[in-house]
C-alpha positions in Angstrom: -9.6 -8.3 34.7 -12.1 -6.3 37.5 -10.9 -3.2 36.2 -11.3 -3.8 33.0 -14.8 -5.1 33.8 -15.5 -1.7 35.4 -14.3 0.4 33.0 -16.4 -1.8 30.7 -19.2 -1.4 32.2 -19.4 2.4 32.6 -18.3 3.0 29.1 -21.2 1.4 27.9 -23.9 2.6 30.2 -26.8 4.3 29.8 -28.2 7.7 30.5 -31.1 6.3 32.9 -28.7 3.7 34.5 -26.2 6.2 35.3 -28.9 8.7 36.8 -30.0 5.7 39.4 -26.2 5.3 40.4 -25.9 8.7 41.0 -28.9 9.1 43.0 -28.9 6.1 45.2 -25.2 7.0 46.4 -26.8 10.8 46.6 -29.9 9.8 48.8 -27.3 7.3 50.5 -25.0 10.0 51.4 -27.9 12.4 52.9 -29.5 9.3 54.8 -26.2 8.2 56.5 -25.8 11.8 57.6 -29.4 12.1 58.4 -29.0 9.1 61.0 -26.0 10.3 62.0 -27.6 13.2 62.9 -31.0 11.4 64.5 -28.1 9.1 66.7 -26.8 12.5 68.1 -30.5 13.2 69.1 -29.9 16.8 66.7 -33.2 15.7 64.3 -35.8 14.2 66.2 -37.0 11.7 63.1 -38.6 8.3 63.3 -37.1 5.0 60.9 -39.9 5.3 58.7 -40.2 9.0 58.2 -36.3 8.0 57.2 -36.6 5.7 54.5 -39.7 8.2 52.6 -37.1 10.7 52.6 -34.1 8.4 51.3 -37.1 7.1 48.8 -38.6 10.4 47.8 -34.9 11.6 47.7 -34.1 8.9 45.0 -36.9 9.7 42.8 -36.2 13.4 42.6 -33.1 12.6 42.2 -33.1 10.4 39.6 -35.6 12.4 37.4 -33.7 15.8 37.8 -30.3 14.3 36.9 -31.6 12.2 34.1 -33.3 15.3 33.2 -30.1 17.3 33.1 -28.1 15.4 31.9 -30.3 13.9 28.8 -30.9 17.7 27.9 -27.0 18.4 28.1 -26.3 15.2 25.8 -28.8 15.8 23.5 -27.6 19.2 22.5 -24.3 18.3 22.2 -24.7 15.1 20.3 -26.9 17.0 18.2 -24.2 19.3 17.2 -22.0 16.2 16.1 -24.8 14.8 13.9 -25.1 18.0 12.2 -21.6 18.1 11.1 -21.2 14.3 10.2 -24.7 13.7 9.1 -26.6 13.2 5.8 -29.8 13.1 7.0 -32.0 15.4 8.2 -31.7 15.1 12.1 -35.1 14.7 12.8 -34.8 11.4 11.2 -32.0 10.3 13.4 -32.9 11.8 16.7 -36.3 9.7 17.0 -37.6 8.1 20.0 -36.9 4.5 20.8 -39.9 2.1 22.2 -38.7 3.2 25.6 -39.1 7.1 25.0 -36.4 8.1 25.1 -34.1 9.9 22.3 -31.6 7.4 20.4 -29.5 10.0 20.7 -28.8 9.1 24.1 -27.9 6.0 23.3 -24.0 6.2 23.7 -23.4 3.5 21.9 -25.5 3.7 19.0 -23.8 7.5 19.1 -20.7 5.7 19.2 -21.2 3.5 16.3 -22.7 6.4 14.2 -19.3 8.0 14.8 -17.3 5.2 13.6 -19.1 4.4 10.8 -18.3 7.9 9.6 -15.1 7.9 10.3 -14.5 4.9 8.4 -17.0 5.8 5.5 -14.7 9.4 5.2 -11.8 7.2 4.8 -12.7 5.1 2.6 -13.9 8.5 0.4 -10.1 10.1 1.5 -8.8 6.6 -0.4 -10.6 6.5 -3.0 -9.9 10.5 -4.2 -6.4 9.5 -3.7 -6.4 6.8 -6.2 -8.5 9.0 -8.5 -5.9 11.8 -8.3 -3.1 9.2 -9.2 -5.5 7.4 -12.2 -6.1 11.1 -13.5 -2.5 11.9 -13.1 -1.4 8.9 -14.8 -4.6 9.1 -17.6 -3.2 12.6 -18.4 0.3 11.7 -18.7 -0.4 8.7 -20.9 -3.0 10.9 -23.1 -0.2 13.2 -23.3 2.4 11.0 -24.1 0.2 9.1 -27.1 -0.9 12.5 -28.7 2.8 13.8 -28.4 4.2 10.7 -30.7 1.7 11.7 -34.1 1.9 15.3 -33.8 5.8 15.0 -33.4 6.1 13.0 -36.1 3.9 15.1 -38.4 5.7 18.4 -37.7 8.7 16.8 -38.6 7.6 15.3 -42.0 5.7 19.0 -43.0 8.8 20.8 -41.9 11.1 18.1 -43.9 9.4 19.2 -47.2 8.9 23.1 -46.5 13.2 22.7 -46.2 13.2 21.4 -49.5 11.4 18.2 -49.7 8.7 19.5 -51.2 10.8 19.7 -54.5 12.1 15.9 -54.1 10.1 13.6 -55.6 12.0 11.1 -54.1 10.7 12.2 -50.9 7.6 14.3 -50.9 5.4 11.6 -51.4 6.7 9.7 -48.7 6.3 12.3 -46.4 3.4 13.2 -46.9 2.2 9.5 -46.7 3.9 9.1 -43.4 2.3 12.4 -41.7 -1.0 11.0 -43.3 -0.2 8.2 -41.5 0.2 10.0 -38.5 -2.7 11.9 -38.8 -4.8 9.0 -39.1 -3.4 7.5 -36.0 -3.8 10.5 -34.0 -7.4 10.5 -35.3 -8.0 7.0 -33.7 -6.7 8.4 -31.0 -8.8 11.3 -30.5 -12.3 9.1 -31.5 -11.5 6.0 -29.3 -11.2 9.0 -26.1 -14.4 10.3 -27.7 -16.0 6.3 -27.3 -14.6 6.1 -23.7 -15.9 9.5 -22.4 -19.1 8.8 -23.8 -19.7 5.2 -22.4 -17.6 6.1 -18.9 -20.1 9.1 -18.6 -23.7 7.5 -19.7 -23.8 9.7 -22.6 -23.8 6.8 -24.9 -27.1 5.0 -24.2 -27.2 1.2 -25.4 -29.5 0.6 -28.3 -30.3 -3.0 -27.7 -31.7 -4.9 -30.8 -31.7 -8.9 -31.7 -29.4 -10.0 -34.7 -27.5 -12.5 -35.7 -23.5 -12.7 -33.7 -22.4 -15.1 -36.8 -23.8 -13.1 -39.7 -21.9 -10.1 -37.6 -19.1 -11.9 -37.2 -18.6 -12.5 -40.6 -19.2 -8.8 -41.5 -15.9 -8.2 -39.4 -13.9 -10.8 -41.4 -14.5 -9.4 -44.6 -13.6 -5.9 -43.3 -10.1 -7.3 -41.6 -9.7 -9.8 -44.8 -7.2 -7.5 -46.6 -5.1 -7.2 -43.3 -5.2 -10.9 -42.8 -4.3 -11.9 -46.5 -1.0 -9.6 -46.3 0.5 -11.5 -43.1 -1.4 -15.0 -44.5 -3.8 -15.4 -41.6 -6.9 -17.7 -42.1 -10.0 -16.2 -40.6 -12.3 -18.8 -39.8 -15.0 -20.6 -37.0 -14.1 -23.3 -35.0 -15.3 -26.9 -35.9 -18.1 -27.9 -33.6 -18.7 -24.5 -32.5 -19.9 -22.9 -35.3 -23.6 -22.7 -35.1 -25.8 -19.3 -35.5 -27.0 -17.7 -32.6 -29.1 -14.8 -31.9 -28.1 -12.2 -29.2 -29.9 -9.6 -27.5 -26.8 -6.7 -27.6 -26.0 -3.0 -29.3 -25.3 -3.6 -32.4 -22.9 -1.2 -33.4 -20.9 -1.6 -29.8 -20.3 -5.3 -30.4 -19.4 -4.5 -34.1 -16.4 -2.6 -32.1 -15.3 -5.2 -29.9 -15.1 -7.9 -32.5 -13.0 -5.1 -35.0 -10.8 -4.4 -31.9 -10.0 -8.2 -30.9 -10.4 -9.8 -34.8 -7.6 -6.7 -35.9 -5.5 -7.3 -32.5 -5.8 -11.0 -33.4 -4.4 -10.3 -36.9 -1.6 -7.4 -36.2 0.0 -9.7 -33.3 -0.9 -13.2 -34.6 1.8 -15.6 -36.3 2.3 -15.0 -40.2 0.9 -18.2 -41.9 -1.3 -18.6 -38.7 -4.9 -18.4 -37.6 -7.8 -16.1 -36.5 -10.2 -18.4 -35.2 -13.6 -17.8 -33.5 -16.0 -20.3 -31.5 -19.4 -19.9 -30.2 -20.9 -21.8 -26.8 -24.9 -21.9 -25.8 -24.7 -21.0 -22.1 -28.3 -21.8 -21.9 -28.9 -17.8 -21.2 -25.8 -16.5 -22.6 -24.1 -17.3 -25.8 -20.0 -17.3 -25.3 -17.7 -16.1 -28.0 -14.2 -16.3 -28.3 -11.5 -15.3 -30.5 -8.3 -17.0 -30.6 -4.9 -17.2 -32.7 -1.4 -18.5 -32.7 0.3 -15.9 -32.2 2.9 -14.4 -30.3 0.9 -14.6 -26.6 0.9 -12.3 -23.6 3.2 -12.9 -20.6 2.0 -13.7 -17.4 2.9 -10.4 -15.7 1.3 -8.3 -18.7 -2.1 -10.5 -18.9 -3.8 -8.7 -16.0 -3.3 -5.0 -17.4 -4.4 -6.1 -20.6 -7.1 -4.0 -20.4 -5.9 -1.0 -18.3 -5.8 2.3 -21.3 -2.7 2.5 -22.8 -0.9 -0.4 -21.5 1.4 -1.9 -24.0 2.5 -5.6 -24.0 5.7 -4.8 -26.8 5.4 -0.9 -26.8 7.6 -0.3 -29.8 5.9 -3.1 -31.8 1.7 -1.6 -30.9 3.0 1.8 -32.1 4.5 0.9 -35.5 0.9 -1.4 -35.8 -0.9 2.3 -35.1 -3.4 1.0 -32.7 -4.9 3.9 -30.1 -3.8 1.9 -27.2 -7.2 1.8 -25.7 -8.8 -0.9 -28.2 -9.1 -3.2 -25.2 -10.4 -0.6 -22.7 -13.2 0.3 -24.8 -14.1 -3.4 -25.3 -13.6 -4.3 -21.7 -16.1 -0.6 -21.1 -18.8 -2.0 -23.7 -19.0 -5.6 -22.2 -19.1 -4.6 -18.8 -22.0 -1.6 -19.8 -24.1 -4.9 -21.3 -24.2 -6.3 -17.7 -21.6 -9.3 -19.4 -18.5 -11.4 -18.5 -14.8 -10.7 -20.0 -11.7 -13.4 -19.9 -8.7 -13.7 -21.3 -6.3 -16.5 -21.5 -2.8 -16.6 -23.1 0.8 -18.5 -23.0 3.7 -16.8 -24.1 4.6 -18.0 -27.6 1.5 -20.0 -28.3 -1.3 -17.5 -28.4 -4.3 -16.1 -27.0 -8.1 -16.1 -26.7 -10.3 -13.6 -25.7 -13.8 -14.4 -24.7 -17.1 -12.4 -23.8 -20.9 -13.5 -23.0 -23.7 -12.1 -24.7 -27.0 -12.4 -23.8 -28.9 -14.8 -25.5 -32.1 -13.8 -27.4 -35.6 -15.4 -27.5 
C-alpha cells in the first residue's frame, strides 16, 4: 500500500514540486558536508553564515532545475502535440493562472494523450465497419443488378436462336426481358434516391399540404394492384381525420408508395390495407397496416438495412429494388422524424412515421 502511494505520488507530480525535492535534498547534501567539514575545523564558517548558504543554495537551485527541466519538457511535449494535435499549438500550449505552460502539466499531457488514443480508435473501428458495409453494399449491388441483366440476356439470346420466329414465344420473351428491364431500372433510380439523400445532394423542399388528400392520391395509384389480389384500401375508423403537415412533398409521396405497395404485394388476398392518423400535439403519426403474412422476429430489426429480404425468392418474383424500406427509413430520418415497425408472424404488420405538424 506505501509503495503504491509513492509511486502514486511521483507519477503525478508536478514540474515545480519535483524541482523543490530535488533541491532541498541538493542543498541538504552540500550542508551536511559543509558541517562536516566546519566539525573538522577545515572551513572556518559560523551557523548562520550556514543556513544563508543551504537557503540561497535552495533557491538557485530550485529555479535552475525548474528552469531546465521545464525547457526540456516543453520541447519534447511539444513534439507530441504536433504529431497528435488538431489544433494549432499555440492554442494548447497557453499559460495557466500560475504562469506556467499547461504543457507541463503531466497530467493534463497525460490525458491529452489518452484521449487521442482512444479518439484514433474509435476512427480505426469505425473505417473497419465502413470497409465491411462497403464490401457488403457492393456485393449486394452486385448481386441485384446480376439477377435482371442475366435474365434479359437470356430471353434476347432465346429469340436470336430462333424464338424470334415463334410466335408462341417471342412475345413472351420479350415481355419477360421488359420485365426485367424495368426491374433493373428501379434498381438503378432507387441507388440514384439513396446517393442523393445519403450525400446532401437532394435538399428537402418543405411545403404544407394535406397527408389525407396525399394519402388518397397513393390509393388510387396502387388501386389496380390491390383489386387483383382483393385488398381493400381504406382509413381506420376513428382515426381518419385531415391533417396538415409541414414535410417534402414528393419524398413522403415515396414513402407512402413504398409501404402502401409493400402492404399490398405481401398482404393476405381478400385482406386489408389500412391507414390511421394520430394528433401528437406537434406531430401527426401515420401508420399503415394489413393482414398479411408478418415479419418474424429475427428479420424485423433488419427490415430496413438495403437489400435485406424477409422471403428472398418471393420479393424478387414481386420486382421490388430491395431498398424500398431504406430509402423510406433515409427520408424520415432526413425530416428530423421517428420510424417504428411492429409485426407478428402470420398476422400482419404496421409501419408508422411522425410528421411534423403544420400551423
Amino acid at each position: 500500500m506505501g509503495i503504491n502511494l509513492k509511486f502514486d505520488f511521483f507519477k503525478n507530480i508536478s514540474v515545480q514540486r519535483f524541482s523543490l525535492l530535488v533541491s532541498i535534498f541538493i542543498s541538504i547534501l552540500f550542508n551536511a558536508t559543509l558541517l562536516v567539514l566546519m566539525g573538522l575545523g577545515i572551513i572556518e564558517w559560523s551557523l548562520q553564515n550556514a543556513i544563508l548558504c543551504f537557503l540561497i543554495l535552495i533557491l538557485n537551485c530550485y529555479f535552475i532545475i525548474r528552469f531546465s527541466i521545464g525547457l526540456f519538457l516543453f520541447r519534447r511535449i511539444k513534439l507530441i502535440y504536433k504529431l497528435i494535435s488538431e489544433t494549432k499549438f499555440e492554442e494548447v500550449s497557453k499559460k495557466s493562472d500560475s504562469g506556467q505552460h499547461d504543457l507541463l502539466n503531466l497530467s493534463r499531457v497525460e490525458s491529452d494523450v489518452r484521449n487521442w488514443i482512444a479518439k484514433k480508435n474509435l476512427e480505426m473501428d469505425q473505417i473497419k465497419e465502413m470497409e465491411k458495409y462497403r464490401k457488403e453494399y457492393i456485393g449486394n449491388v452486385s448481386h441485384e443488378l446480376k439477377t435482371p441483366v442475366f435474365n434479359i440476356q437470356g430471353f434476347l439470346q432465346s429469340l436470336l436462336d430462333g424464338g424470334l420466329e415463334d410466335p408462341k414465344v417471342n412475345k413472351a420473351f420479350v415481355a419477360k426481358a421488359l420485365k426485367n428491364a424495368v426491374r433493373l431500372q428501379n434498381i438503378i433510380d432507387d441507388l440514384n434516391i439513396v446517393y442523393k439523400l445519403e450525400s446532401g445532394e437532394q435538399l428537402l423542399e418543405l411545403q404544407k399540404f394535406s397527408i389525407r388528400s396525399m394519402i388518397e392520391e397513393v390509393f388510387e395509384e396502387n388501386q389496380e394492384l390491390a383489386n387483383a389480389r382483393n385488398i381493400k384500401l381504406h382509413f381506420k375508423k376513428g382515426a381518419d381525420n385531415d391533417f396538415y403537415v409541414f414535410a417534402d412533398k414528393e419524398h413522403i409521396r415515396i414513402v407512402l408508395n413504398n409501404l402502401i405497395n409493400n402492404s399490398i404485394k405481401y398482404g393476405k388476398i381478400n385482406g386489408f390495407t389500412k391507414i390511421s392518423l394520430y394528433d401528437l400535439e406537434k406531430s401527426i403519426l401515420v401508420e399503415i397496416s394489413d393482414n398479411g403474412i408478418g415479419i418474424s422476429e429475427e428479420h424485423l430489426k433488419h427490415v430496413f438495412d438495403r437489400f435485406y429480404r424477409v422471403d428472398k425468392s418471393r420479393s424478387r418474383e414481386q420486382g421490388g429494388s430491395g431498398i424500398g424500406l431504406s430509402i423510406v427509413k433515409h427520408i424520415i430520418e432526413s425530416h428530423g422524424q421517428k420510424l417504428h415497425v411492429r409485426s407478428k408472424e402470420g398476422f400482419g404488420t404496421t409501419f408508422g412515421f411522425t410528421l411534423e405538424k403544420a400551423d
